[in-house]
N, CA and C of each residue as an Amber inpcrd file, in Angstrom:
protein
   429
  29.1690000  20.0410000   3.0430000  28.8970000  19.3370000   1.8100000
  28.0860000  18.0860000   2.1340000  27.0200000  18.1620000   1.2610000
  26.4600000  16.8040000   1.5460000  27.1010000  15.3510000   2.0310000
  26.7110000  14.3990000   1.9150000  27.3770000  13.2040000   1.9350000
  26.9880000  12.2640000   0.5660000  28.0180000  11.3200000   0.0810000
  27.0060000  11.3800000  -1.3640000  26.5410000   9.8070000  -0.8600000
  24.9750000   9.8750000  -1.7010000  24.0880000   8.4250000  -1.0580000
  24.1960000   7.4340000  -2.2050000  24.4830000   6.1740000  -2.1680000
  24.1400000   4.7830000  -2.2820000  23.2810000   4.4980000  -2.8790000
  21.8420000   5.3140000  -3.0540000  20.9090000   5.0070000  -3.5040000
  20.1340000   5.1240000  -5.2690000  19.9430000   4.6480000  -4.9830000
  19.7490000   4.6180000  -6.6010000  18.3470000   5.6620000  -6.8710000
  18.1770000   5.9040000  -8.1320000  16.7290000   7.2270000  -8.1110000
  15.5730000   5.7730000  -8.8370000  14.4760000   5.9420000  -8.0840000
  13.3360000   4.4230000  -8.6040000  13.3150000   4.7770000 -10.1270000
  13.0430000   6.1110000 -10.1330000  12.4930000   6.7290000 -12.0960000
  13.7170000   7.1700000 -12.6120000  14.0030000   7.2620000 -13.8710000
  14.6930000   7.8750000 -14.4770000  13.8010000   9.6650000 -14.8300000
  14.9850000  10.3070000 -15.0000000  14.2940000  11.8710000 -15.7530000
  12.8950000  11.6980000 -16.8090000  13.2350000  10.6400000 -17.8230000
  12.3050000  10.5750000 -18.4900000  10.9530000   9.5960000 -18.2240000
  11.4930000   8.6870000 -17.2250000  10.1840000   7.9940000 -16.1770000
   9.3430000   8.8840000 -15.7440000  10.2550000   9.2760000 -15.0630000
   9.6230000  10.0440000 -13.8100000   8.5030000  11.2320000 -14.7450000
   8.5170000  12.1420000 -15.8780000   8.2400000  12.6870000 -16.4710000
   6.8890000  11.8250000 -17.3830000   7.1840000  11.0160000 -17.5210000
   6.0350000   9.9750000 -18.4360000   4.7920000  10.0470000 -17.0510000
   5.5500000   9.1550000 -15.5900000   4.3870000   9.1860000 -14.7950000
   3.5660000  10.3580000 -14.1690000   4.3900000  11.4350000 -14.1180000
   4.0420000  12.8040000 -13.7870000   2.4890000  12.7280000 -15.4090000
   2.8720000  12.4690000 -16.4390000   2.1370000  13.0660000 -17.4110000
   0.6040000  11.9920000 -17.5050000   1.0030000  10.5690000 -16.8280000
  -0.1570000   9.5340000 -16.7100000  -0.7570000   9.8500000 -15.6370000
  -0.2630000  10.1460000 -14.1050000  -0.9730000  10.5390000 -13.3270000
  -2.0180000  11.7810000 -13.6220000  -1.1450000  12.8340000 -14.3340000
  -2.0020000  14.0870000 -14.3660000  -3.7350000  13.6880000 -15.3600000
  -3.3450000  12.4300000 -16.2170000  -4.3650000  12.1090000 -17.0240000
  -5.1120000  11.6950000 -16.4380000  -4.8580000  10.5880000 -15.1290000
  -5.4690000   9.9960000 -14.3500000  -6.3950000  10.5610000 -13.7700000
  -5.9820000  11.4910000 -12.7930000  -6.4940000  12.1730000 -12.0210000
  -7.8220000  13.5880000 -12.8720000  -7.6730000  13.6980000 -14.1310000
  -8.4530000  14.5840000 -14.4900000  -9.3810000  13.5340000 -15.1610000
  -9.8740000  12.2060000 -15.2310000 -10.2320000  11.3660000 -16.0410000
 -12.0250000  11.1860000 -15.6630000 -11.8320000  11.1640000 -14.3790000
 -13.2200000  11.4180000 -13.9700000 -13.1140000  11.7660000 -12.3910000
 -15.0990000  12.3070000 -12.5790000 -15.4620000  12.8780000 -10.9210000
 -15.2560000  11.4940000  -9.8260000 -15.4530000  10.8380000 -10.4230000
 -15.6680000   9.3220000  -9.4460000 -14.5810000   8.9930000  -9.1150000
 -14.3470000   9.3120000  -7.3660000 -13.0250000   9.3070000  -7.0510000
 -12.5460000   7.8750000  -6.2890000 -13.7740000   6.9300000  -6.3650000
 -13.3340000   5.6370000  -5.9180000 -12.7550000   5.1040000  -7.3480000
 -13.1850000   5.2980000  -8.5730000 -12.6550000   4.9770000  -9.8440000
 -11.2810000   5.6100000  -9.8390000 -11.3130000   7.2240000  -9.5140000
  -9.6120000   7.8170000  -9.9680000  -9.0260000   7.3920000  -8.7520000
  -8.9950000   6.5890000  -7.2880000  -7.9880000   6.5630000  -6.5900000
  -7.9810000   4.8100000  -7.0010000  -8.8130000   4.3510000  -7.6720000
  -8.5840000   2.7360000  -7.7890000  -6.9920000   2.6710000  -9.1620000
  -7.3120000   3.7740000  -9.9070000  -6.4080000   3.8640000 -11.2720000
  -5.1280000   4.8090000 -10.6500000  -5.1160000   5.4540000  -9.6260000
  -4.1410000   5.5720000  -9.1510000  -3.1820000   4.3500000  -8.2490000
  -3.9020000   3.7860000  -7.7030000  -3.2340000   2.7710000  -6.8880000
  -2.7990000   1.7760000  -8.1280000  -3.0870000   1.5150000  -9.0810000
  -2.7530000   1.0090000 -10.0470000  -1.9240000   1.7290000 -10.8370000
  -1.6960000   2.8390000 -10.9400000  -0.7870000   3.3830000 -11.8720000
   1.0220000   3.5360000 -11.0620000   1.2360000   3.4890000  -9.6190000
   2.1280000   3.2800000  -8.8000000   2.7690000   1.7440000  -9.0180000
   2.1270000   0.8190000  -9.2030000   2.1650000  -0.2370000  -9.6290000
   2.7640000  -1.0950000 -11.3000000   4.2850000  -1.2440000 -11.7560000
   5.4150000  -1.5970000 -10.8010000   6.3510000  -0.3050000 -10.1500000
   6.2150000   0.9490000 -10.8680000   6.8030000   1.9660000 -11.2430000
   7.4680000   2.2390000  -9.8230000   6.5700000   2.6670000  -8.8220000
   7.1730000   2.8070000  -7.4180000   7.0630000   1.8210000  -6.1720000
   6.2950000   1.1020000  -6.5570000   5.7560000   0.5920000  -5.3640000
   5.6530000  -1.1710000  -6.2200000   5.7530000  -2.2070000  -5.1300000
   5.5120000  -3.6870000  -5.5860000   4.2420000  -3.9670000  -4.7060000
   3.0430000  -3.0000000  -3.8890000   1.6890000  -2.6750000  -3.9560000
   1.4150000  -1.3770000  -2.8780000   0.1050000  -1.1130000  -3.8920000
  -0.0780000   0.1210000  -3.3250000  -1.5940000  -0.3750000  -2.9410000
  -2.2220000   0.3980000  -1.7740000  -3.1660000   0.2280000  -1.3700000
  -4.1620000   1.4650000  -1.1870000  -5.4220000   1.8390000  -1.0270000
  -5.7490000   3.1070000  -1.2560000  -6.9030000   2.9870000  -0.0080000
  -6.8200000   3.4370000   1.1860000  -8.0440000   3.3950000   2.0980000
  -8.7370000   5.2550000   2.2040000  -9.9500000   5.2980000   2.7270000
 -10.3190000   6.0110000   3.4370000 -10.9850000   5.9970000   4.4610000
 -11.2540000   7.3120000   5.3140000 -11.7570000   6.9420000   6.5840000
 -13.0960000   6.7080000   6.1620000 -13.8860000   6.0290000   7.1440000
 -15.3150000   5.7580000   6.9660000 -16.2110000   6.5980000   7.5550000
 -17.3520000   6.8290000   7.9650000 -18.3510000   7.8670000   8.4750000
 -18.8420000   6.7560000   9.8840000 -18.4480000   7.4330000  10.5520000
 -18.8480000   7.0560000  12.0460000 -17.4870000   6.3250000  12.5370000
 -18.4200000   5.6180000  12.9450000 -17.4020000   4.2080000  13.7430000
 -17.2660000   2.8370000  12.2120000 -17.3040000   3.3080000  11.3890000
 -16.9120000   2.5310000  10.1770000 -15.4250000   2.3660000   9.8490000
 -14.7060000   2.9520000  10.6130000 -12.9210000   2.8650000  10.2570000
 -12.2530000   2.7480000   8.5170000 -11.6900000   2.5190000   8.5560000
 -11.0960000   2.5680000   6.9380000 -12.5840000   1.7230000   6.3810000
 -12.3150000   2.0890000   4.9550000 -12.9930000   1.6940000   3.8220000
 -11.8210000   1.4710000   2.9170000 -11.6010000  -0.0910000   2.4080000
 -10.5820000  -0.1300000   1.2880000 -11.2810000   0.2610000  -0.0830000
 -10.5520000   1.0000000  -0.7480000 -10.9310000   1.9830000  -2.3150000
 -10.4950000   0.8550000  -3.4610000  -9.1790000   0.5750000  -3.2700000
  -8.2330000   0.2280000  -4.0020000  -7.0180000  -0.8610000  -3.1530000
  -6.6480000  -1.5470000  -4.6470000  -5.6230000  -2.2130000  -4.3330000
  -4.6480000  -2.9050000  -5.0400000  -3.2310000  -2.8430000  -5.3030000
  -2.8800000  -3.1470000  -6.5110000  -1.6060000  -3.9240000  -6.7650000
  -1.2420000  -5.0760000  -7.0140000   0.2550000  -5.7120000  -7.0510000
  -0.0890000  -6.4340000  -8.3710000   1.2480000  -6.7430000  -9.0510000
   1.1510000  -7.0260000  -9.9070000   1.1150000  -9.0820000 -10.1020000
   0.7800000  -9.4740000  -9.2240000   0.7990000 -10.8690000  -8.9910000
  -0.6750000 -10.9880000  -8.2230000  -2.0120000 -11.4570000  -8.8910000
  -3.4630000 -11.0770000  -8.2690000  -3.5040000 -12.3900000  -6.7950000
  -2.4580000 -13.3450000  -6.6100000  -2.1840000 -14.1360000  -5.5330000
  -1.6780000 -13.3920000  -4.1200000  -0.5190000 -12.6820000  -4.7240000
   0.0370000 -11.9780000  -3.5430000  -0.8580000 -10.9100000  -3.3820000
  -1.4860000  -9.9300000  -4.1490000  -2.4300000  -9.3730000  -3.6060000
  -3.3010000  -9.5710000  -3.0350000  -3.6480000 -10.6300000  -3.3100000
  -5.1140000 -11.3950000  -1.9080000  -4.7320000 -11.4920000  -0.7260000
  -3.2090000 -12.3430000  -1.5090000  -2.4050000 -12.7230000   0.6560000
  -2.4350000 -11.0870000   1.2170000  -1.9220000  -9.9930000   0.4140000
  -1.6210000  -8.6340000   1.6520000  -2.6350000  -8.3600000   2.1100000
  -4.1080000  -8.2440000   1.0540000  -5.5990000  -7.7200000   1.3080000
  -5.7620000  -8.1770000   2.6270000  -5.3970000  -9.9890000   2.6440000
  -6.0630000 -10.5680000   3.6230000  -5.4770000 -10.4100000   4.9390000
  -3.7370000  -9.9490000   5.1260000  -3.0610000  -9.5000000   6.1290000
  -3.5850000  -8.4280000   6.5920000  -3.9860000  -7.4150000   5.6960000
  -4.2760000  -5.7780000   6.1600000  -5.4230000  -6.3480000   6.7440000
  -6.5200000  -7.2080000   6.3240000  -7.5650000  -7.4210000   6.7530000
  -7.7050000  -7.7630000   8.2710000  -6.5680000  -9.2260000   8.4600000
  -6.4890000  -9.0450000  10.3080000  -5.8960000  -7.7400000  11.1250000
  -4.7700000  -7.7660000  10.4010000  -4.0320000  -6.6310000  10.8360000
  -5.3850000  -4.9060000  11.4250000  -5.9700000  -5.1290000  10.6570000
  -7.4780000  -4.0070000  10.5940000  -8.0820000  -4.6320000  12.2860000
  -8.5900000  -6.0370000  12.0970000  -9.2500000  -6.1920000  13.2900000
  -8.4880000  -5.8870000  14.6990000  -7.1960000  -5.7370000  14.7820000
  -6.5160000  -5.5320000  16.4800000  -6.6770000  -4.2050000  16.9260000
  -6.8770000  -4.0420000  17.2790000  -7.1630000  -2.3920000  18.2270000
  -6.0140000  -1.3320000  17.4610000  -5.9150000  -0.1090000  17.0480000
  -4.5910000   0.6350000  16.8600000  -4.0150000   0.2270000  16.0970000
  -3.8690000  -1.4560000  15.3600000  -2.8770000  -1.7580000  14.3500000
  -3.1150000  -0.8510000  12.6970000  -3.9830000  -0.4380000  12.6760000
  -3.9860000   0.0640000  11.4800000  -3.4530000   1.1330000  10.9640000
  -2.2400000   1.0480000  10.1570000  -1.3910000   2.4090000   9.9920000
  -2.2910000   3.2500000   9.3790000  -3.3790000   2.8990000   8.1820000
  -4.0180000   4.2830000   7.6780000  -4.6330000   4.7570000   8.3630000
  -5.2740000   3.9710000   9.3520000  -6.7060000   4.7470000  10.2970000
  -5.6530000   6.2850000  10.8010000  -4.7170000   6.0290000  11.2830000
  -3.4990000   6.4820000  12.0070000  -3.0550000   7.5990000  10.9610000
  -2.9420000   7.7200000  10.4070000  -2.3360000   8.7150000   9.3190000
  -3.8950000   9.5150000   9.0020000  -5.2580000   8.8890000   8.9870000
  -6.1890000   9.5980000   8.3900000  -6.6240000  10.5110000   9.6360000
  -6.6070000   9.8640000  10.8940000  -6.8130000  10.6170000  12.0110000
  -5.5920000  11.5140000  12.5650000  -4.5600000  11.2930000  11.9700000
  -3.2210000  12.2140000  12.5500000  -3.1570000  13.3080000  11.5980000
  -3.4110000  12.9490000  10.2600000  -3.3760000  13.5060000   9.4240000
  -1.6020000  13.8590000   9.1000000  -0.8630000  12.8590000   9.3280000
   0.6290000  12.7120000   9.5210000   1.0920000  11.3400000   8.6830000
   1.8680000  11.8460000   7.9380000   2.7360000  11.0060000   7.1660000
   3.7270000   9.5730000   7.9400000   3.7430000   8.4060000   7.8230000
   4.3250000   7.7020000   8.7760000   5.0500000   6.6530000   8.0870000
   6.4350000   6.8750000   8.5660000   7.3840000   5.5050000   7.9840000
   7.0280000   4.3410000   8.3350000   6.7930000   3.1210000   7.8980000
   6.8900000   1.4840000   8.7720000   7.7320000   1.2530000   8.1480000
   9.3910000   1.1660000   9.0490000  10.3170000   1.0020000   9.1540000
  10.4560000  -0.8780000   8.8630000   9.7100000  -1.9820000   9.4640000
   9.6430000  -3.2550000   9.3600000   7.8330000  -3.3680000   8.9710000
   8.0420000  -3.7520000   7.6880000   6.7420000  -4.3930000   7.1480000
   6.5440000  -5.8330000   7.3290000   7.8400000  -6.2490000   7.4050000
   7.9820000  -7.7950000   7.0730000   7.3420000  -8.8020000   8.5130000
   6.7940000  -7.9850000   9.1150000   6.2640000  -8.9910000  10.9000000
   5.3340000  -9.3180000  10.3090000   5.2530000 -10.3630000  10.9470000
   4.3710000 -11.6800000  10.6830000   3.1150000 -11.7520000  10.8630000
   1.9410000 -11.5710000  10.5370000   0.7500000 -11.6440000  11.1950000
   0.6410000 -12.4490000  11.9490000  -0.2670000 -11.9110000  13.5670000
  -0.4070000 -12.4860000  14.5770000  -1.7110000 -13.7300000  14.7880000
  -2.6050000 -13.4530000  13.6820000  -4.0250000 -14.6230000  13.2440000
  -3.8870000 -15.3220000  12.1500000  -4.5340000 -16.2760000  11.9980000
  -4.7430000 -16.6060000  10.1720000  -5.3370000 -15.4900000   9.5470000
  -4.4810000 -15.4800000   8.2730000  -5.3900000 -14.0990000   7.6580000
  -6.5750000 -14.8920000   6.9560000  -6.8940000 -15.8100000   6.5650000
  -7.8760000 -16.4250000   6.0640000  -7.9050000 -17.8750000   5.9890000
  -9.3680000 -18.3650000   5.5400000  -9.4710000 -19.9340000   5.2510000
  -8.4770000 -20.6240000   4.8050000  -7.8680000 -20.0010000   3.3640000
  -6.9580000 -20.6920000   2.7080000  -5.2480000 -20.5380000   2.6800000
  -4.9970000 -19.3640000   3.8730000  -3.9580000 -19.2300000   4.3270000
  -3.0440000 -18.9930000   5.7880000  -2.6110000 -20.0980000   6.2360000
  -2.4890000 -19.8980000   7.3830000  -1.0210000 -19.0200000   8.1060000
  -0.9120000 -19.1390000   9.2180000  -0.7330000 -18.0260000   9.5350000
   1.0020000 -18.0570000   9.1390000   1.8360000 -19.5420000   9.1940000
   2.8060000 -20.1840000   8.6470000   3.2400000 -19.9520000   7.1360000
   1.6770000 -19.8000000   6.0770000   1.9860000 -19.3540000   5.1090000
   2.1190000 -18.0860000   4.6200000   1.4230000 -17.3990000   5.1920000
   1.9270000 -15.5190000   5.9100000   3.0830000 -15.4220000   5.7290000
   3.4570000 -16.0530000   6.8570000   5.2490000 -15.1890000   6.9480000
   5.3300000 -15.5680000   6.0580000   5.9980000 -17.4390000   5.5640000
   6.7850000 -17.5180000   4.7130000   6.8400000 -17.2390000   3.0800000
   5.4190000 -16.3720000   2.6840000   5.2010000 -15.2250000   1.2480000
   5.5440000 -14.0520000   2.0000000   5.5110000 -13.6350000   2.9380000
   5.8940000 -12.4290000   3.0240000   7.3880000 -12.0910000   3.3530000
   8.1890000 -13.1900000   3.7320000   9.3100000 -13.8030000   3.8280000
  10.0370000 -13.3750000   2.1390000   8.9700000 -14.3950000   1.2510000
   9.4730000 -14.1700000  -0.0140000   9.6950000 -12.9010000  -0.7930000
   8.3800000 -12.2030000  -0.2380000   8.3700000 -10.6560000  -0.7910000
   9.7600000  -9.9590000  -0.5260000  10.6100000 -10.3370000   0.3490000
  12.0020000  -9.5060000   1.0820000  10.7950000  -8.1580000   1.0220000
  10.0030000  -8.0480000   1.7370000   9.6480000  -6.5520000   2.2510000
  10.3290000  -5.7340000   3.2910000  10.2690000  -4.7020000   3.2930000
  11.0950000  -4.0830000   3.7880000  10.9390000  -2.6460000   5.0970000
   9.9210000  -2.0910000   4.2210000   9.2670000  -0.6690000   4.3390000
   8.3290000  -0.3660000   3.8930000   7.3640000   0.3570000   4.4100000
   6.1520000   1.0220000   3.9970000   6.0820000   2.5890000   4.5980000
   4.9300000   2.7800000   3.5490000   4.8700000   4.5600000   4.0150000
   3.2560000   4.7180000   3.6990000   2.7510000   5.2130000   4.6330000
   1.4770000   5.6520000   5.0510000   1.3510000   6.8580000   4.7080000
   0.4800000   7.4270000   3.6030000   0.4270000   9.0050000   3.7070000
  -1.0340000   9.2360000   3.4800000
């Protein structure tokens, strides 16, 4: 017999059924798939996710290309942009490159580490952690 879990379900029956019926709109809305994965990363947004991000691989030695990006606070979304952004420059740190070249689904078990540079001019590396501190982040999933 199973074990019974703790966890709560993110959607309800009739959530979950509404977003099933917005995505499907989404996705048939147009050919322009930097437009339908930008309105997807936005449509995850608060429903499953507190941000979703949308990369692809690039052509050559171009590495990810960000598509999309989406939280519902346009501050904290700059701070993550600008984390993924160093986080992008270290050799291997990049979980999507990693999932687009594995072609493998990947837990990040601790999201919450600290960036190792300033992610930008107007945020240093002190103010990093302590918003990402605030976020209580937890986990991420790369697919």
């Amino acid at each position: 017999m199973p074990a019974e879990s703790d966890h709560q379900p993110v959607l309800s029956a009739r959530e979950a059924l509404r977003f099933i019926a917005d995505a499907g709109e989404v996705l048939s809305s147009s050919l322009d798939y930097e437009l339908t994965l930008q309105r997807v990363a936005r449509l995850a947004v608060p429903d499953l996710a507190d941000w979703c991000a949308v990369y692809i691989l690039g052509e050559g030695d171009q590495g990810e290309v960000e598509v999309s990006s989406g939280h519902e606070d346009p501050e904290v979304e700059a701070m993550l942009l600008g984390i993924r952004r160093t986080r992008r420059d270290v050799e291997g740190a990049s979980e999507s490159i990693e999932v687009g070249e594995s072609g493998k689904s990947i837990l990040m078990p601790d999201v919450s580490v600290a960036p190792t540079e300033e992610v930008d001019d107007s945020l240093s590396k002190a103010q990093a952690s302590e918003r990402i501190e605030e976020l209580q982040a937890k986990t991420g999933r790369g697919t």
